[in-house]
DRENPA-3360 file (N, C-alpha, C; in nm, 2 decimals, always signed):
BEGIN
1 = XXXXXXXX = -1.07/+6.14/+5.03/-1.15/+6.18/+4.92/-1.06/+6.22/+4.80 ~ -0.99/+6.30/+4.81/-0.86/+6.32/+4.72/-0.77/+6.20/+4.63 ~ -0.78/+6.07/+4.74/-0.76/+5.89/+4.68/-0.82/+5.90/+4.55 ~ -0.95/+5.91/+4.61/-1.09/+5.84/+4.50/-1.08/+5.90/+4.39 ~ -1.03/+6.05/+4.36/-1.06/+6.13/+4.28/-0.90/+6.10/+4.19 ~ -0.80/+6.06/+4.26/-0.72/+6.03/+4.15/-0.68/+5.90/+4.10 ~ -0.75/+5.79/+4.19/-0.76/+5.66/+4.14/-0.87/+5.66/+4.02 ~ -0.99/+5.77/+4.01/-1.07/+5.74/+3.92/-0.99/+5.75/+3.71;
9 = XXXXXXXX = -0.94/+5.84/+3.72/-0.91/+5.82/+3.55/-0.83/+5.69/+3.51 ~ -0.75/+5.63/+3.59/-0.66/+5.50/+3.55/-0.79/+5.38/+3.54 ~ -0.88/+5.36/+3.65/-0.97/+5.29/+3.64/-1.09/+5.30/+3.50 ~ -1.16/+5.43/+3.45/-1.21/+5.48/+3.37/-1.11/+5.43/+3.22 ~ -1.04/+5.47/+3.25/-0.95/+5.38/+3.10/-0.96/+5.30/+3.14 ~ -0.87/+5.21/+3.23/-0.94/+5.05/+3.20/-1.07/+4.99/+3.20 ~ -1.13/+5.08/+3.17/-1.28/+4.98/+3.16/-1.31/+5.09/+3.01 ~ -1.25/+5.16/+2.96/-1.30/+5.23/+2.82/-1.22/+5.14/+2.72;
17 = XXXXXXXX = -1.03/+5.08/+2.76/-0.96/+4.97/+2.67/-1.05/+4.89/+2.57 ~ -1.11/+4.80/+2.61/-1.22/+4.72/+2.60/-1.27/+4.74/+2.46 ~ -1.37/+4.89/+2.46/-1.41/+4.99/+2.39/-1.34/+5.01/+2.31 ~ -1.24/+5.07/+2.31/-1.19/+5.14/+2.21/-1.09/+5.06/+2.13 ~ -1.06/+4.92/+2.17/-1.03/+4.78/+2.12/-1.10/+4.78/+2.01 ~ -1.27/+4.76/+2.07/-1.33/+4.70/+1.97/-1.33/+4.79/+1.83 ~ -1.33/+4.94/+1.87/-1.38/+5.04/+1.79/-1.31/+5.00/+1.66 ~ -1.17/+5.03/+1.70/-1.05/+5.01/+1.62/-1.08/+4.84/+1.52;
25 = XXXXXXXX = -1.10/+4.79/+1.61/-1.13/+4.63/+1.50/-1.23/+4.65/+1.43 ~ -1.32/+4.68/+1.44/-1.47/+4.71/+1.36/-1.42/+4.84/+1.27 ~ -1.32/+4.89/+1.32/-1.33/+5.00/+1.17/-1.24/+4.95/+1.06 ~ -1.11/+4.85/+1.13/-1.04/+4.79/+1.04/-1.12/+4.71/+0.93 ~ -1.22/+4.62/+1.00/-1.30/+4.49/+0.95/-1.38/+4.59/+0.81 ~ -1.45/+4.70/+0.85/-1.49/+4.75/+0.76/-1.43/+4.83/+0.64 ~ -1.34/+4.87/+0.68/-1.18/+4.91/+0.56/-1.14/+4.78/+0.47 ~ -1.12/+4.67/+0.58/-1.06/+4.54/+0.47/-1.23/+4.50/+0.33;
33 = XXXXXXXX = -1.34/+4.56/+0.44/-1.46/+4.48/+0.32/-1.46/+4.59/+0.21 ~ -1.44/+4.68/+0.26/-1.48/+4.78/+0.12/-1.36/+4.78/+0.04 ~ -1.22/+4.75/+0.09/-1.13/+4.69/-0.02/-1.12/+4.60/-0.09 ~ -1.19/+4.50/-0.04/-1.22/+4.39/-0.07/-1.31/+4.37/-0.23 ~ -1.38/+4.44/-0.19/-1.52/+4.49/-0.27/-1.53/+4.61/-0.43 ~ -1.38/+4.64/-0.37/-1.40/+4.78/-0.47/-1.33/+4.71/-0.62 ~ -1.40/+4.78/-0.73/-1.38/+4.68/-0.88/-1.30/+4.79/-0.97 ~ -1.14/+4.71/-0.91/-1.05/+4.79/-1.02/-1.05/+4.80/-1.14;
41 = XXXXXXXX = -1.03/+4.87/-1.20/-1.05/+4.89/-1.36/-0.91/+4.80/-1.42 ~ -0.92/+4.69/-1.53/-0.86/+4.64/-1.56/-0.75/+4.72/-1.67 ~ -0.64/+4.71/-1.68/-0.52/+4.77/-1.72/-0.59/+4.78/-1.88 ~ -0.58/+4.88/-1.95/-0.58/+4.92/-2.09/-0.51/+4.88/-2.18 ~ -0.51/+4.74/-2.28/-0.43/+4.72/-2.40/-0.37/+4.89/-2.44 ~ -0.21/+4.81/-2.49/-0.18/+4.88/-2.55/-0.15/+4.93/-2.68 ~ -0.08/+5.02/-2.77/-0.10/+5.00/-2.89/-0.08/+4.89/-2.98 ~ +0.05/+4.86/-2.91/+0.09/+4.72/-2.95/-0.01/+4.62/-2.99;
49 = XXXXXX = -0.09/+4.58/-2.87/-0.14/+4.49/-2.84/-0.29/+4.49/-2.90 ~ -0.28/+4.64/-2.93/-0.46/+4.60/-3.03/-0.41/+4.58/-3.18 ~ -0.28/+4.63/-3.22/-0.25/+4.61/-3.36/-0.21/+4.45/-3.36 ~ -0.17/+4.38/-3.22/-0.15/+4.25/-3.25/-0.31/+4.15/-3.30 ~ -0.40/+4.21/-3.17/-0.52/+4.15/-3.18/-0.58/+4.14/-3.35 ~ -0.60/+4.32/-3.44/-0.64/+4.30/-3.54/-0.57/+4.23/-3.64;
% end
């Protein structure tokens, strides 16, 4: 009985691996979309560059 009880956590991780694989991919996939997604603010002419414009 004492077997069963310490063969169980090695086996419990390997069947939670799987899991927590995926967790980790699905939170990356969601990190890369919202980077993806987010609308940087374009760099600000400078003084220069508006006295060239006018």
């Amino acid at each position: 009985m004492l077997q069963n009880i310490s063969g169980d956590p090695s086996s419990t991780a390997r069947q939670l691996r799987p899991v927590v694989i995926t967790v980790i991919a699905a939170k990356l996939a969601v990190f890369t979309l919202l980077m993806t997604t987010i609308n940087f603010q374009p760099p600000l002419p400078t003084a220069v560059e508006i006295a060239e414009i006018r």
